[in-house]
C-alpha positions in Angstrom: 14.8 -38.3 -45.2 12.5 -35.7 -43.7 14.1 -34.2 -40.2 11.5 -33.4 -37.5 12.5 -30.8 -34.9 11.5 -29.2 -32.4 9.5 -31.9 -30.4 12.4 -33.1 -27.6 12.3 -29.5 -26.8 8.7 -29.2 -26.7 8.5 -32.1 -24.4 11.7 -30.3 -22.7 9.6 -27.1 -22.2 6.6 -28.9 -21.0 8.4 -30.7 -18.0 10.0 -27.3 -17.0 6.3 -25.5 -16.4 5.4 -28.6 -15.2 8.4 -28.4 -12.3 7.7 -24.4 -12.0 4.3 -24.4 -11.5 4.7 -27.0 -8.9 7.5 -25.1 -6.9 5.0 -21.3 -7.2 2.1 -24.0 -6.0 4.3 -25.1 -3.0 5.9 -22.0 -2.4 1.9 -20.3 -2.0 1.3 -23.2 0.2 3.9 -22.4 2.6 3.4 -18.7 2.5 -0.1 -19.1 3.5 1.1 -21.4 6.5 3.2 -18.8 7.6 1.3 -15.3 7.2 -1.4 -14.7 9.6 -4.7 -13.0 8.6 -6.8 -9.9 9.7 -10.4 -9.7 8.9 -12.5 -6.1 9.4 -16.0 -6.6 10.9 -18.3 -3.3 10.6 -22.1 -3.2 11.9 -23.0 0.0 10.1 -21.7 1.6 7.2 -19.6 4.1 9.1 -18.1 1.8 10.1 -17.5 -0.3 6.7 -16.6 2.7 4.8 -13.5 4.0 7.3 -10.2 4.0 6.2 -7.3 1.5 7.9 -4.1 1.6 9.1 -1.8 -0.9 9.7 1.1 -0.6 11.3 1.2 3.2 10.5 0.4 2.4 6.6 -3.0 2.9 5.0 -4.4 -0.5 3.3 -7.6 0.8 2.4 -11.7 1.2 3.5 -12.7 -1.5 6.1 -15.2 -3.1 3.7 -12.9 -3.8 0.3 -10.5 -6.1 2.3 -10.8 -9.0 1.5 -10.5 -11.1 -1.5 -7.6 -9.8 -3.1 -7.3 -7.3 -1.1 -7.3 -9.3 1.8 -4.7 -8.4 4.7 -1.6 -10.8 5.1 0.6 -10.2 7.5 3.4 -11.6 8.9 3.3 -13.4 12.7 3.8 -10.8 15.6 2.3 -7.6 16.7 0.4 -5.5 14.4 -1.1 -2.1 15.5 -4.5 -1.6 13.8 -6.2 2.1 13.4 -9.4 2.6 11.8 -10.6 6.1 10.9 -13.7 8.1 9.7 -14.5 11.7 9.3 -16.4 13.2 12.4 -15.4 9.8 14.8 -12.8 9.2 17.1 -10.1 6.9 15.9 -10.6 3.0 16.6 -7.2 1.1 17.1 -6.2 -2.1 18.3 -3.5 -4.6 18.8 -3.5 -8.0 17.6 -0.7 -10.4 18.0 -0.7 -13.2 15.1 0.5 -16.8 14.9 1.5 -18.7 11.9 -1.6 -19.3 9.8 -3.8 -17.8 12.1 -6.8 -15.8 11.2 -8.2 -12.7 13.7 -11.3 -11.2 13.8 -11.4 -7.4 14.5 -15.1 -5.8 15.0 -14.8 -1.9 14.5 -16.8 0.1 16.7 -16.7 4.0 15.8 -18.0 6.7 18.3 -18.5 9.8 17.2 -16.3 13.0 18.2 -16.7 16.0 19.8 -16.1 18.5 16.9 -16.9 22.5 16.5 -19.6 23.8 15.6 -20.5 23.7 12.0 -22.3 27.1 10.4 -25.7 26.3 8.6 -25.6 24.7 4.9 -26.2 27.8 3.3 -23.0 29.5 4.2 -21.1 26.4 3.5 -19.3 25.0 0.2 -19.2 22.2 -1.4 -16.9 20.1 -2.8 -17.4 17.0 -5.2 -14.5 14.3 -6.4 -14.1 12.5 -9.2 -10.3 10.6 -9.3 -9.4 7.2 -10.5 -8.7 5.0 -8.5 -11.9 5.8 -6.4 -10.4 4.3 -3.5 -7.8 6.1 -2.9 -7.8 8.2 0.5 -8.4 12.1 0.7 -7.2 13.9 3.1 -8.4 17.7 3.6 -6.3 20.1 5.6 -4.3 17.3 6.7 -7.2 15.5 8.4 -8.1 11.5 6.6 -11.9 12.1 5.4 -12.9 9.5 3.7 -12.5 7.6 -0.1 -13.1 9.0 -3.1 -15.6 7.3 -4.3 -17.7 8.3 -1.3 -17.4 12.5 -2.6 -18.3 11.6 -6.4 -21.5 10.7 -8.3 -24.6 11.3 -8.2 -26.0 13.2 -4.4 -22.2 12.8 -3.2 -19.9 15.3 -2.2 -18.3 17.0 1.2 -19.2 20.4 2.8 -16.7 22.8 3.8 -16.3 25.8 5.3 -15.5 29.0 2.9 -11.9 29.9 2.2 -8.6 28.0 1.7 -8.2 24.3 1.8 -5.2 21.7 0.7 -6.8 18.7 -0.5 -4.3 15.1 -1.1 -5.3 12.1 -2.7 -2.7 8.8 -1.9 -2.7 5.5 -2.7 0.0 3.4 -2.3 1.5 2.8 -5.6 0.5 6.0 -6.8 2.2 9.6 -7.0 -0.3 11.6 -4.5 -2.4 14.1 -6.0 -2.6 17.8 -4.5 -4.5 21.0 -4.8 -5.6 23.7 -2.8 -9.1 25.7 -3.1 -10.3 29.0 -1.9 -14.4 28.3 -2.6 -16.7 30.7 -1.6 -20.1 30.3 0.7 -22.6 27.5 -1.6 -20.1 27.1 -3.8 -19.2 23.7 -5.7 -15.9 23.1 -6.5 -14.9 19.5 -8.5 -11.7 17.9 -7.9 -11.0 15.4 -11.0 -8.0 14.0 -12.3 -6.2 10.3 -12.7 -3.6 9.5 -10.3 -0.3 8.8 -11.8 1.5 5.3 -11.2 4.7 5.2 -9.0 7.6 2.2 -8.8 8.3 4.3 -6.0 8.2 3.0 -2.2 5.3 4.8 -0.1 6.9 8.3 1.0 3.2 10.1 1.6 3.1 10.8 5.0 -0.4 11.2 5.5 -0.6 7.5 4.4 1.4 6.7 7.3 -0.7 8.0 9.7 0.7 11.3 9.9 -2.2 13.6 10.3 -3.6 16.2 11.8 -6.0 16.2 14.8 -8.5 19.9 13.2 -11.1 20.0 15.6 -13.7 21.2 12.8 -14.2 18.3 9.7 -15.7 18.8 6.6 -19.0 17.3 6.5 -20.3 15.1 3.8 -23.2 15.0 2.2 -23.6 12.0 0.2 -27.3 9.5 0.0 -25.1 7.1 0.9 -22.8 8.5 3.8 -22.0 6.8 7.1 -25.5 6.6 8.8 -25.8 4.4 11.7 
């Protein structure tokens, strides 16, 4: 007599996913009743290409979130900063309920900054890192994404002489290096940032930064214009 096996437990198997995939379906539901939702609004694309804070901790440029990128968070307070080089920081407090989904329509105005020598005398720097949106900081001050300092017609201006530059993501080891260019010369910046399991321990992406007067300024075809 032939013995078939194997087909209780099929069957067996078939109810269990069944039973999972109905507790990770419920379980979605109810997290999505219980996080709130904050959505970035930006007229120009200074504003859509700043970086964002939340709560102290950088989630990324205003125009990316969304999707899967979107920003959950859970009901009560939040503290939003948004940031761009050459503008004063926007920030904002928004208190979420349950479910709830909030607007927020970033304005930036620009900053009083030093004055900037002519383009001749100044440096340039181009950067090419994966993942392009990871945040760079110069000197300490937030500037922008990589992807806006890499490519064709993209890169920042600087002034000659020493500069630290950091590249953080969260859930990545941040990326450092300092420069000494001289006046009209390019410098590239290019690497892969490394993976971390570690917790976020970059201060700069938790809004730790400096307040330098004189920015880098970018030259890019498609740079913040308003």
């Amino acid at each position: 007599m032939k013995r078939v096996q194997g087909k209780p437990c099929l069957w067996a198997w078939v109810i269990v996913l069944a039973f999972v995939s109905f507790l990770i379906g419920d379980v979605s539901a109810q997290n999505s009743d219980v996080l709130g939702e904050v959505q970035f609004e930006g007229r120009t694309n200074v504003e859509k290409t700043s970086g964002v804070w939340v709560d102290k901790q950088y989630v990324g440029y205003l125009k990316e979130l969304k999707a899967s990128k979107k920003v959950l968070l859970l009901p009560g307070e939040h503290t939003i900063s948004v940031r761009q080089n050459g503008y004063q920081d926007f920030t904002q407090t928004v208190i979420l309920q349950p479910g709830q989904t909030q607007i927020i329509h970033v304005t930036m105005d620009k900053a009083a900054t030093g004055p900037m020598p002519a383009d001749h005398e100044l440096a340039t720097i181009k950067i090419n890192v994966n993942p392009s949106r990871a945040a760079v900081f110069v000197d300490g001050r937030f500037v922008g994404h990589v992807g806006e300092f890499g490519g064709v017609g993209r890169s920042m201006q600087v002034v000659p002489g020493t500069h630290q530059i950091r590249i953080a993501l969260p859930g990545y080891a941040t990326f450092q290096t300092d420069i000494n260019p001289l006046p009209t010369q390019t410098v590239e910046v290019k690497t892969d940032l490394a993976k971390s399991e570690i917790p976020v321990a970059e201060p700069l992406l938790k809004g730790d930064t400096n307040s330098t007067p004189r920015a880098p300024k970018a030259r890019d075809m498609g740079s913040p214009q308003r």
